[in-house]
C-alpha positions as CSV (number, residue, x, y, z in Angstrom):
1,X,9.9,9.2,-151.1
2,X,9.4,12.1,-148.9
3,X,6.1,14.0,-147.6
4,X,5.1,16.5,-145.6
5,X,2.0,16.8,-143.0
6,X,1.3,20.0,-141.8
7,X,-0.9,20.6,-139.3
8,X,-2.3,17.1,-138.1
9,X,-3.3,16.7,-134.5
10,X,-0.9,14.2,-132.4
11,X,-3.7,12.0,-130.8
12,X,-4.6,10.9,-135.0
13,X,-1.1,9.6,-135.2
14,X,0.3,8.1,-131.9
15,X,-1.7,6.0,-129.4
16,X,-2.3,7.6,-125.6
17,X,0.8,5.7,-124.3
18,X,3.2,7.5,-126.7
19,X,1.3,10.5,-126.1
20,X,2.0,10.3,-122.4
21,X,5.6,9.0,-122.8
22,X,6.6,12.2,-125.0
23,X,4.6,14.8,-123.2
24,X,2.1,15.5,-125.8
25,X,-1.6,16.2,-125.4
26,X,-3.9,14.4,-128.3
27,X,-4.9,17.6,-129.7
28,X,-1.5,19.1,-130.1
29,X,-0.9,19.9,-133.4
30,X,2.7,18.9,-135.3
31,X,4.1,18.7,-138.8
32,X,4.7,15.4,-139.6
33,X,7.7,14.7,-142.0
34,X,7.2,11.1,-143.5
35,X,10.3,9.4,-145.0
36,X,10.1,5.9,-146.9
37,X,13.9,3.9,-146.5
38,X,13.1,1.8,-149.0
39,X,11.2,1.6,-152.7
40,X,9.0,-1.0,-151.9
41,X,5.8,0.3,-151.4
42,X,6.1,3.1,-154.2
43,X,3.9,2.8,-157.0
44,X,3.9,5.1,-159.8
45,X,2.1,8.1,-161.1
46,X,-0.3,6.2,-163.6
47,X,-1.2,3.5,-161.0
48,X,-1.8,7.1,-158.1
49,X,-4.2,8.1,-160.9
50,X,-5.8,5.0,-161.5
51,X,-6.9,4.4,-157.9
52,X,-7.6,8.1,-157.5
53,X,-9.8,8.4,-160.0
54,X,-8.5,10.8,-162.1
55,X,-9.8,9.8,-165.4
56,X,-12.6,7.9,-164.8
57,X,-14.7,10.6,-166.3
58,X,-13.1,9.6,-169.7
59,X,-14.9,6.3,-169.8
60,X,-18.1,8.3,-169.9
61,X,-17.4,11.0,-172.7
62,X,-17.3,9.5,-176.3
63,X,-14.6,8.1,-178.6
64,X,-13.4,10.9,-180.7
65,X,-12.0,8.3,-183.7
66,X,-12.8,4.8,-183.9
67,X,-10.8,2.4,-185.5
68,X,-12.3,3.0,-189.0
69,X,-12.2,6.9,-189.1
70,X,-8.2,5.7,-188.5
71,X,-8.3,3.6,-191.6
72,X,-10.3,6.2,-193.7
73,X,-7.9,9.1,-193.2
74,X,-5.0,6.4,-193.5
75,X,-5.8,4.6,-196.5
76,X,-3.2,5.2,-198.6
77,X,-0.8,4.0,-195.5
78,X,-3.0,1.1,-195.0
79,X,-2.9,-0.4,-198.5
């Protein structure tokens, strides 16, 4: 996986000493390019949308078909 950062101030990502070290002040602002080496960690899109929330608003709108308006417009299939 690879992501981008743009724009993220360098004391939010490096403590003071690496600061110091590399000659950065904390409020200098970099992009940031983040590059897994291994699959390990991914996960996938479903489980991204699970934990963000993305359709949690579906478990408050109503079924559209229940599982006997499926066997009334199936009946011939069903029998």
């Amino acid at each position: 996986m690879r992501a981008t950062i743009d724009r993220i101030e360098a004391g939010r990502l490096l403590p003071p000493d690496d600061l110091k070290r590399l000659g950065l002040s904390p409020r200098r602002l970099l992009r940031v390019v983040l590059e897994t080496v291994d699959d390990e960690d991914d996960i996938s899109i479903t489980e991204m949308n699970a934990k963000g929330g993305a359709f949690n608003h579906l478990a408050d709108e109503p079924d559209l078909y229940s599982d006997t308006d499926l066997i009334e417009r199936n009946e011939d299939f069903v029998r």
